[in-house]
Biopython code that builds the backbone (N, CA, C, O; Angstrom):
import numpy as np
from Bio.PDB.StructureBuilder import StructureBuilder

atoms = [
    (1, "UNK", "N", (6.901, 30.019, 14.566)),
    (1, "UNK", "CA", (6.896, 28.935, 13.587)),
    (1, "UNK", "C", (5.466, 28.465, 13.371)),
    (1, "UNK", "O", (4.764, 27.957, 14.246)),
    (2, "UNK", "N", (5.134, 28.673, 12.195)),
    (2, "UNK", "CA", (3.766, 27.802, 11.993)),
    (2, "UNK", "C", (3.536, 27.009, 11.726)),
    (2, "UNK", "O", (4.104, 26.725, 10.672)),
    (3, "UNK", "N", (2.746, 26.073, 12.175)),
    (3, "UNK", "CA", (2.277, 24.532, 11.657)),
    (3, "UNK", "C", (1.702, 23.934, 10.787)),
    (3, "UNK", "O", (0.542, 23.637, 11.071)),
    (4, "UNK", "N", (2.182, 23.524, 9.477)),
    (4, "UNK", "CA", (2.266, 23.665, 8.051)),
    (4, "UNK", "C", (1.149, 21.996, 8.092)),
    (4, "UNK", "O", (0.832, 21.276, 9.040)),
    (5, "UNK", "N", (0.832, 21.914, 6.607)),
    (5, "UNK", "CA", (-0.017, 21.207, 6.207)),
    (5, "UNK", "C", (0.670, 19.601, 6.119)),
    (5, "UNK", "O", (0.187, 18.480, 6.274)),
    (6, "UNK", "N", (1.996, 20.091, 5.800)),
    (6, "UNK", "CA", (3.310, 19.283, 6.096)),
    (6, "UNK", "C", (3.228, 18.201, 7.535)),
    (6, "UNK", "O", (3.103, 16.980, 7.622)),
    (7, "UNK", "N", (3.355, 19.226, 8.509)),
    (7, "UNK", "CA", (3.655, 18.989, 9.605)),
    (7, "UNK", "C", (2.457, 18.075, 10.110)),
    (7, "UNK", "O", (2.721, 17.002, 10.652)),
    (8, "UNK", "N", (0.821, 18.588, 9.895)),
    (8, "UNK", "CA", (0.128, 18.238, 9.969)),
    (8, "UNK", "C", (-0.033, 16.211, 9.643)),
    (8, "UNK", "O", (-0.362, 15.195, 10.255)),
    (9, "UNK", "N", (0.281, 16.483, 8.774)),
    (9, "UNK", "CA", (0.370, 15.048, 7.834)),
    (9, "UNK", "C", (1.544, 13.905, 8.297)),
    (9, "UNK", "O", (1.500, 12.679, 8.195)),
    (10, "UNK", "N", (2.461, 14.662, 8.769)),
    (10, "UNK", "CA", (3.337, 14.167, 9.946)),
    (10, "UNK", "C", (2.868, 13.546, 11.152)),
    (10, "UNK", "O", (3.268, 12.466, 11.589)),
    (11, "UNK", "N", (2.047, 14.246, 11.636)),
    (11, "UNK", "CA", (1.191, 14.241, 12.701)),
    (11, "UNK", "C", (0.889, 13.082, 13.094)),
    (11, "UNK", "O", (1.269, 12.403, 14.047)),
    (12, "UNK", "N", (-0.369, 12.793, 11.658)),
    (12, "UNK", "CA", (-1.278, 12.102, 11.621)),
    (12, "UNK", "C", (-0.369, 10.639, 11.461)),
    (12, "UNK", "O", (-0.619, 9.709, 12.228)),
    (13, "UNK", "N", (0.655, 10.514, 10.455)),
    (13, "UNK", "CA", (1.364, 9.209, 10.371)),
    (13, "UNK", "C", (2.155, 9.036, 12.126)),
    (13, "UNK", "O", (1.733, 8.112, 12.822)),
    (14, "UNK", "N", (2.993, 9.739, 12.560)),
    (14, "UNK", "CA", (2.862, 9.315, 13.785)),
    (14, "UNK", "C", (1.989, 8.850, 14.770)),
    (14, "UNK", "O", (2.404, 8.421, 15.846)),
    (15, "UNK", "N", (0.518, 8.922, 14.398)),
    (15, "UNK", "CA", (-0.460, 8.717, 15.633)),
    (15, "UNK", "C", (-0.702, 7.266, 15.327)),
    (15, "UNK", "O", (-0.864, 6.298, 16.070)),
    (16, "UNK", "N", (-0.672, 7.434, 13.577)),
    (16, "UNK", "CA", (-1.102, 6.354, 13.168)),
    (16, "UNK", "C", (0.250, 4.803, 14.033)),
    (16, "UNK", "O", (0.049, 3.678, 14.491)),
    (17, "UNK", "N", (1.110, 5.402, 13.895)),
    (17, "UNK", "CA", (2.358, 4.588, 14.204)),
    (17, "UNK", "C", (2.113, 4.316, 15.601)),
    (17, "UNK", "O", (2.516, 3.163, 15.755)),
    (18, "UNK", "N", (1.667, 4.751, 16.721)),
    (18, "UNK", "CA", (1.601, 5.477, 18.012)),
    (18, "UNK", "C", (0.403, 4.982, 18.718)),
    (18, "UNK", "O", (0.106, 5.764, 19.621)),
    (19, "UNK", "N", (-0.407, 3.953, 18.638)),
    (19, "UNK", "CA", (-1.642, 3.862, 19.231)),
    (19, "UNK", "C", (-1.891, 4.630, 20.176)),
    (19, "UNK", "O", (-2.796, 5.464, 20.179)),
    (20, "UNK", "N", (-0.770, 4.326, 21.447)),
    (20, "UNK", "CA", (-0.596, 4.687, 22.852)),
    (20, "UNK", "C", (-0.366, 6.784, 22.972)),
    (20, "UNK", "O", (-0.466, 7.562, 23.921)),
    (21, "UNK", "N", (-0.056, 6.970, 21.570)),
    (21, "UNK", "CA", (-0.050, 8.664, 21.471)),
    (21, "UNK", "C", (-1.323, 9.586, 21.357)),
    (21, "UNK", "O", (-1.751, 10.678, 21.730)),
    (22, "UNK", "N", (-1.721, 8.294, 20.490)),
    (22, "UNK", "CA", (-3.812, 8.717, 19.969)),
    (22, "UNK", "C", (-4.452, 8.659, 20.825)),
    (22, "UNK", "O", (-5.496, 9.295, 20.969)),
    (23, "UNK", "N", (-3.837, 7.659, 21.810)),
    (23, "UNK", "CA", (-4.827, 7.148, 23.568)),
    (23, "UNK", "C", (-5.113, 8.822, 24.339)),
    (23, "UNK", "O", (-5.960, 9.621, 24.739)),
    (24, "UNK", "N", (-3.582, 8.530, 24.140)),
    (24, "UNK", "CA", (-3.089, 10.354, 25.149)),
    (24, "UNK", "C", (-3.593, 11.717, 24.804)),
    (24, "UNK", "O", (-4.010, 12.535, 25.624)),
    (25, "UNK", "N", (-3.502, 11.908, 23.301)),
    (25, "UNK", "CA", (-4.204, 12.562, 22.342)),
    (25, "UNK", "C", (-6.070, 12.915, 22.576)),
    (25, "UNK", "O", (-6.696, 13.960, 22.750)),
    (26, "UNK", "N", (-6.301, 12.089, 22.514)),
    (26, "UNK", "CA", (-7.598, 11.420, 22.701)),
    (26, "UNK", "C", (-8.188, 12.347, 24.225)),
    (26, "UNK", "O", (-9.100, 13.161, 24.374)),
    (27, "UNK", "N", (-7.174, 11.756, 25.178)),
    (27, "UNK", "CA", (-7.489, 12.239, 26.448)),
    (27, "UNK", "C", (-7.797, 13.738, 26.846)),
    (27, "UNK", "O", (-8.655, 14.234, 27.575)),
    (28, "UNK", "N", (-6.756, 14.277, 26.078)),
    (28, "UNK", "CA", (-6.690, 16.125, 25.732)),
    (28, "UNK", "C", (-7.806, 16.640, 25.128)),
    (28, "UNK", "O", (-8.507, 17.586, 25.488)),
    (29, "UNK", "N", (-7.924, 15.758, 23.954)),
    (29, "UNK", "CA", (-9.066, 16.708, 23.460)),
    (29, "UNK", "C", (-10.845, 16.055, 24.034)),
    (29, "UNK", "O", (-11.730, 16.834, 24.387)),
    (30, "UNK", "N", (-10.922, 15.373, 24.020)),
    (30, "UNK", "CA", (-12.334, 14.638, 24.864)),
    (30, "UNK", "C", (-12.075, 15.345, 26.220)),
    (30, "UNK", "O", (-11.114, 15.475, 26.979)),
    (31, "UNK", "N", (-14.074, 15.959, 26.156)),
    (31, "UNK", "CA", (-14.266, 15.975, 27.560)),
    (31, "UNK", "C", (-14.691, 15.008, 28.416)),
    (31, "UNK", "O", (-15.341, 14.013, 28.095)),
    (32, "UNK", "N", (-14.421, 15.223, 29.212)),
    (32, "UNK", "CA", (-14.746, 14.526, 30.756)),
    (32, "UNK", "C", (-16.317, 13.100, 30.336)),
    (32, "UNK", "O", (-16.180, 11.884, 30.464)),
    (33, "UNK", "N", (-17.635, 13.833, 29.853)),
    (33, "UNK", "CA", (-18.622, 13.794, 29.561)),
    (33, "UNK", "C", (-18.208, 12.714, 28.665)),
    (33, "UNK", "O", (-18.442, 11.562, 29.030)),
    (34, "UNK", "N", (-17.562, 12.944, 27.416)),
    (34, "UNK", "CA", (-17.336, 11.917, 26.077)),
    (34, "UNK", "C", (-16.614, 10.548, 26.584)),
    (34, "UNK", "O", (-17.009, 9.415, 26.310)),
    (35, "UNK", "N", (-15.663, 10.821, 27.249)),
    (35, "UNK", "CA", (-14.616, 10.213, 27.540)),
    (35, "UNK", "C", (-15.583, 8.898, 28.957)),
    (35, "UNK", "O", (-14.964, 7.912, 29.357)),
    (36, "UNK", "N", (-16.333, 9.051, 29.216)),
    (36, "UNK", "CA", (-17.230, 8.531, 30.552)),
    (36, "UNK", "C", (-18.162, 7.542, 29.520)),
    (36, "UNK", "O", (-18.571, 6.421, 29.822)),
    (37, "UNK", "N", (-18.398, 8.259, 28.192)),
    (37, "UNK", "CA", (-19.455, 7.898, 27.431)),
    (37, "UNK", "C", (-19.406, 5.944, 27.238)),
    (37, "UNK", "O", (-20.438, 5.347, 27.547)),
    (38, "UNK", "N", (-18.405, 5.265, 26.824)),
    (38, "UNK", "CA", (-18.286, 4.116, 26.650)),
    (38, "UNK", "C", (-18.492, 3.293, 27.854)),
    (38, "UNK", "O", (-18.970, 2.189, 27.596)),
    (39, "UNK", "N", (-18.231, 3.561, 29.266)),
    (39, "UNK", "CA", (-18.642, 2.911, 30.572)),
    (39, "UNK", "C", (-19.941, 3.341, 30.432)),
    (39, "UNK", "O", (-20.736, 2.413, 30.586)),
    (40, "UNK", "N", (-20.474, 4.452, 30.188)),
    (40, "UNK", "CA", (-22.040, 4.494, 30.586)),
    (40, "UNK", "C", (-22.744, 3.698, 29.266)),
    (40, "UNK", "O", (-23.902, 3.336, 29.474)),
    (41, "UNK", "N", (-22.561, 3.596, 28.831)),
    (41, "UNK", "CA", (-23.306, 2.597, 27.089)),
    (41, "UNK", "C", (-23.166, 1.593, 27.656)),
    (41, "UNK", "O", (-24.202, 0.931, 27.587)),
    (42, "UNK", "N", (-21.803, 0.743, 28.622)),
    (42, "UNK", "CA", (-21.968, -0.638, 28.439)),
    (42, "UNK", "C", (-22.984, -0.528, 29.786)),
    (42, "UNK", "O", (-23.977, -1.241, 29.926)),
    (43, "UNK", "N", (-22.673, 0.200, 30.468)),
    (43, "UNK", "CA", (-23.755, 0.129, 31.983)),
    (43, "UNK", "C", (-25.062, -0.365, 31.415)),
    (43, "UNK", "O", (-25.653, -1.439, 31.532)),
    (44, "UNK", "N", (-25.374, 0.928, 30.660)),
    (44, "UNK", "CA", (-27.164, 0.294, 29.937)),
    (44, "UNK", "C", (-27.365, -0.553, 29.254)),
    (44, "UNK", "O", (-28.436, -1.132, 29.431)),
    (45, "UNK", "N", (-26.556, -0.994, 28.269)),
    (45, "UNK", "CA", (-26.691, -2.452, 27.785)),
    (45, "UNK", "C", (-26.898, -3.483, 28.871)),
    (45, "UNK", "O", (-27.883, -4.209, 28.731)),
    (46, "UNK", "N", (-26.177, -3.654, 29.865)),
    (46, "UNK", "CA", (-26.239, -4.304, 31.056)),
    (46, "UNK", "C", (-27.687, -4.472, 31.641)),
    (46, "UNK", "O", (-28.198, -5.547, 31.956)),
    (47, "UNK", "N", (-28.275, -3.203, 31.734)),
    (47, "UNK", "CA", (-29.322, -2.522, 32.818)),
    (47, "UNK", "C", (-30.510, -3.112, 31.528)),
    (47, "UNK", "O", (-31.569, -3.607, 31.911)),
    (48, "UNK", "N", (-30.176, -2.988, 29.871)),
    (48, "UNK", "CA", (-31.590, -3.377, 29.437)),
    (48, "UNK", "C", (-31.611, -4.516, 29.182)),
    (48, "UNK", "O", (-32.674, -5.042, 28.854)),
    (49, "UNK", "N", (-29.975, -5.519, 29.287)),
    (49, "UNK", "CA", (-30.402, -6.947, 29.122)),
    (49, "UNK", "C", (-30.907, -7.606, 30.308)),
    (49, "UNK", "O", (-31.379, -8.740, 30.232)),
    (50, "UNK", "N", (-30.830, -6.880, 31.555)),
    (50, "UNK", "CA", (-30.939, -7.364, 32.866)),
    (50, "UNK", "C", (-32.810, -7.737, 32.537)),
    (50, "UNK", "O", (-33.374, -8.830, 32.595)),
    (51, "UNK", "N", (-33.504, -6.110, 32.131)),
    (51, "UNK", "CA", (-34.923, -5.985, 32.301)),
    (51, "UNK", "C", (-35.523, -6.811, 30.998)),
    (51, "UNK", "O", (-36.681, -7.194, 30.833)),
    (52, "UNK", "N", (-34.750, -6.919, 30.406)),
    (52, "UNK", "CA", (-35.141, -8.065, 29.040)),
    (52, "UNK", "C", (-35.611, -9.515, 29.632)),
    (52, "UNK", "O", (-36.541, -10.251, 29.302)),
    (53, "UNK", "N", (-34.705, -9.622, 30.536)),
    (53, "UNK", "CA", (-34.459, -11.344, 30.314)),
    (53, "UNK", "C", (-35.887, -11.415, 31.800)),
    (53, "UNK", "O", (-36.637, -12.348, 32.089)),
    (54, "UNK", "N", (-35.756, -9.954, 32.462)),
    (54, "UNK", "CA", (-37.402, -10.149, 33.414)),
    (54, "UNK", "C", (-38.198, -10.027, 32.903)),
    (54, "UNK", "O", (-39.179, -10.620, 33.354)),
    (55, "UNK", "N", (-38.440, -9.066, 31.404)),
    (55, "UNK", "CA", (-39.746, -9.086, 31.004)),
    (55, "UNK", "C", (-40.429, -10.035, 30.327)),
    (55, "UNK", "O", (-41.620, -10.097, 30.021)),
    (56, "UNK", "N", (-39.098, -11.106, 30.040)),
    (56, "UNK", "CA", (-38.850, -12.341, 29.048)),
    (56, "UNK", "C", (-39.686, -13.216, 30.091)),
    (56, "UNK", "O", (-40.775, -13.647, 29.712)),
    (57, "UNK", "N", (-39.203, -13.528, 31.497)),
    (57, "UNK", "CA", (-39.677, -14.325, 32.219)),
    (57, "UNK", "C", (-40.160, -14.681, 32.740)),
    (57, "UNK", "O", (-40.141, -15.771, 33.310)),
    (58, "UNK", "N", (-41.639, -12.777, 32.736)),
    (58, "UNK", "CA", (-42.926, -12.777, 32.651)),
    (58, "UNK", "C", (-43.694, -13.025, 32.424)),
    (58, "UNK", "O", (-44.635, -13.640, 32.928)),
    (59, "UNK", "N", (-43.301, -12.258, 30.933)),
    (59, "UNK", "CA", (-44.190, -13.369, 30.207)),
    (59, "UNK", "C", (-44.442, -14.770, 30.171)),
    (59, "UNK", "O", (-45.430, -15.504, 30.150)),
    (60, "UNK", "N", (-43.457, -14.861, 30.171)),
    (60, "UNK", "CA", (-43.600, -16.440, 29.687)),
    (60, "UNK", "C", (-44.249, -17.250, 30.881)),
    (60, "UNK", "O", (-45.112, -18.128, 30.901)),
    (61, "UNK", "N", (-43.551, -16.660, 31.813)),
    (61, "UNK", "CA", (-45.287, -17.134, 33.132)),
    (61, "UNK", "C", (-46.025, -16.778, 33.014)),
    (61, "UNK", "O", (-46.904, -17.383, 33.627)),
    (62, "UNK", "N", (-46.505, -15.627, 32.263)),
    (62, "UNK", "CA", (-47.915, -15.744, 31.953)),
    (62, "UNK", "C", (-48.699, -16.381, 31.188)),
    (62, "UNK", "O", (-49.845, -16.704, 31.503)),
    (63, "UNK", "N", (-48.052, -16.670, 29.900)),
    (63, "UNK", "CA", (-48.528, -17.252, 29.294)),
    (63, "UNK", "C", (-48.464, -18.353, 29.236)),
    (63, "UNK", "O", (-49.199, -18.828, 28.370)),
    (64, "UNK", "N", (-47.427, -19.606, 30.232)),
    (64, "UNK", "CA", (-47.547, -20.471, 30.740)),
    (64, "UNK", "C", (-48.809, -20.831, 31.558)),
    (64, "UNK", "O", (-49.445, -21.878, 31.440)),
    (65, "UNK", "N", (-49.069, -19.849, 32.372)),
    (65, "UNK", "CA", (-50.639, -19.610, 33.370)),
    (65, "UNK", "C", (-51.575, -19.684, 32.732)),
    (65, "UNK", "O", (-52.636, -19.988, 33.279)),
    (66, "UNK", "N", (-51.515, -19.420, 31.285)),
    (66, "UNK", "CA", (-52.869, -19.255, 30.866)),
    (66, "UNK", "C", (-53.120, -20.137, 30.009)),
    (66, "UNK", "O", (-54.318, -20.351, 29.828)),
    (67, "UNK", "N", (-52.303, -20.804, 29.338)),
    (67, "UNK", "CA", (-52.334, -22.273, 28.454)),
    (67, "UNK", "C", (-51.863, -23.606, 29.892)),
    (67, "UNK", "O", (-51.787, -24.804, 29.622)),
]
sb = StructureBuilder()
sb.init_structure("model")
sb.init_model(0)
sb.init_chain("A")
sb.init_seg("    ")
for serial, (resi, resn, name, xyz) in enumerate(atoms, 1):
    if name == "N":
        sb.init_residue(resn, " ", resi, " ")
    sb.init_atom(name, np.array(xyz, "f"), 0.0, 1.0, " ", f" {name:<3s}", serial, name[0])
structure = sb.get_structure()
């Protein structure tokens, strides 16, 4: 049986219906690597607001020090 353009379009309105199917979906086709990708983005957001708010508070002693 082949999987028609039909079927296809079927598919897609079920996933659409289905959040929790697209989740699962999702899981199958993403690798390992992709799927890791959204914990490691928020990690570094984390890691460059951390070094922001030190380089922020450097400065600003420094240039407190010097005025």
């Amino acid at each position: 049986m082949a999987f028609t353009v039909e079927d296809f379009q079927d598919l897609l309105a079920l996933l659409r219906e289905h959040p929790d199917w697209r989740q699962q979906l999702w899981a199958l086709l993403a690798s390992e690597e992709l799927l890791r990708l959204p914990g490691e983005v928020k990690a570094s957001r984390e890691e460059l607001r951390v070094f922001r708010d030190e380089v922020s508070a450097a400065f600003r002693k420094e240039t407190e020090e010097r005025f």
